[in-house]
Steps between C-alpha positions, in 0.01 A plus 500: 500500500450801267208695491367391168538095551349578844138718368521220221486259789255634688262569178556119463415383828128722485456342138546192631311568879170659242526215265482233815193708648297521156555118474430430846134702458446337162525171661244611774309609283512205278442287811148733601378454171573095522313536848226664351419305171502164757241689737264550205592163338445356841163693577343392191603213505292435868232742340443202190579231791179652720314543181563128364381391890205683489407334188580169668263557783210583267405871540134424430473248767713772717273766434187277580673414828601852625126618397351226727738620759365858486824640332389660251778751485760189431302373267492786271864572538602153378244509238702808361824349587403228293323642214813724449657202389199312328301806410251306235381241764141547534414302812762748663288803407211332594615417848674832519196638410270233802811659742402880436120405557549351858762848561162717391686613193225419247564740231867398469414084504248577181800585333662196563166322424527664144869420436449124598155478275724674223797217529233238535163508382412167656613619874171489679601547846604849349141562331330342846690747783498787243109434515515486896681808540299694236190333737689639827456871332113390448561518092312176501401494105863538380603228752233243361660608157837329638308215668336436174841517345602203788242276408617512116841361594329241728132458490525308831662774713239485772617774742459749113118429523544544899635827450259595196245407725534711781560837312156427343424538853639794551341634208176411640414182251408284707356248220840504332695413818341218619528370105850552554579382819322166424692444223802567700405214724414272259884544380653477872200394747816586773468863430473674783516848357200394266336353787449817740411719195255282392323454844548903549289576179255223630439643771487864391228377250348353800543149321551354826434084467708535206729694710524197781554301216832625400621530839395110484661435186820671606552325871442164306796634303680559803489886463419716779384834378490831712340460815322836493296401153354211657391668824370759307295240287397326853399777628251594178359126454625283783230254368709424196799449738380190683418294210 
């Protein structure tokens, strides 16, 4: 073979050698990039799939569950899971905001407080725990500002005249609380919360039949308040107690 047809030959056989490599890397590379584009399609898709279950379950009722659980820590994540998804649901907030409380982190739940007020103004659950955690930081004036705001939505909202009552308390006015805390029983005569704040300022304004007469008034309601209040009250007019 002469020399010429031979190099011509062997320049053929590296064209063709080159052109079978560069087509054999485009297709893995073609193939990768297939590979790839189904991963994400696939991962999003199970990321809308978990989404659309948590929906299904109710996150709210979720939420409320893992709280009364103690898991706190789940509850705020899947409040944020969720909300990333449904980020103008106020009950979320609100719960997302309940969720921070019980983890101690009451700065960051009045935010959540003020976003769910802000998508709805008739959310009183938001206006009632933003009032108890203001309360837990002993700013009891602005939370009776949000418990007065509770009991414009819903006049009847007995534990807002519960909780209005007993930061009177705390502020000293004594007059006020009792006003309060009656009216909260006269709304819900099961509220035990009302109850043992009620015979507490009795007792500390040494009102003591009246006193015996809640902790009447609330057994005949079935409600047992704290043990301690009413051996402290025995113990300052036991006289009272056996009538």
């Amino acid at each position: 073979m002469p020399v010429k047809i031979k190099s011509l030959w062997y320049f053929c056989m590296v064209v063709i050698t080159a052109g079978f490599l560069v087509l054999a890397v485009q297709s893995e590379m073609d193939k990768a990039r297939e590979q790839a584009e189904a991963a994400s399609q696939s991962a999003a898709e199970k990321q809308k799939e978990s989404a659309e279950k948590i929906v299904k379950v109710n996150p709210i009722k979720k939420i409320r569950e893992l709280n009364a659980l103690g898991k706190y820590q789940e509850a705020v994540d899947l409040a944020r899971q969720v909300a990333e998804k449904f980020p103008g649901h106020a009950k979320l907030q609100t719960w997302w905001g309940i969720s921070l409380v019980k983890l101690g982190k009451r700065a960051e739940a009045i935010d959540h407080f003020i976003l769910a007020s802000e998508k709805d103004s008739t959310d009183e659950k938001a206006h009632l725990y933003w009032g108890l955690t203001l309360a837990m930081d002993e700013k009891f004036a602005d939370a009776i500002a949000h418990y007065k705001t509770v009991l414009e939505i819903n006049p009847e909202h007995s534990n807002a005249y519960a909780y209005w009552g007993t930061s009177l308390s705390a502020m000293g006015k004594m007059e006020g609380a009792v006003a309060k805390l009656e009216e909260s029983l006269t709304l819900n005569r099961f509220n035990r919360h009302a109850y043992e704040i009620l015979i507490d300022v009795l007792y500390q304004r040494q009102q003591y039949e009246r006193a015996w007469e809640m902790v009447r008034r609330a057994r005949a309601a079935n409600v047992a308040p704290k043990q301690s209040s009413i051996d402290r009250l025995a113990k300052a007019s036991p006289e009272s107690a056996q009538k």
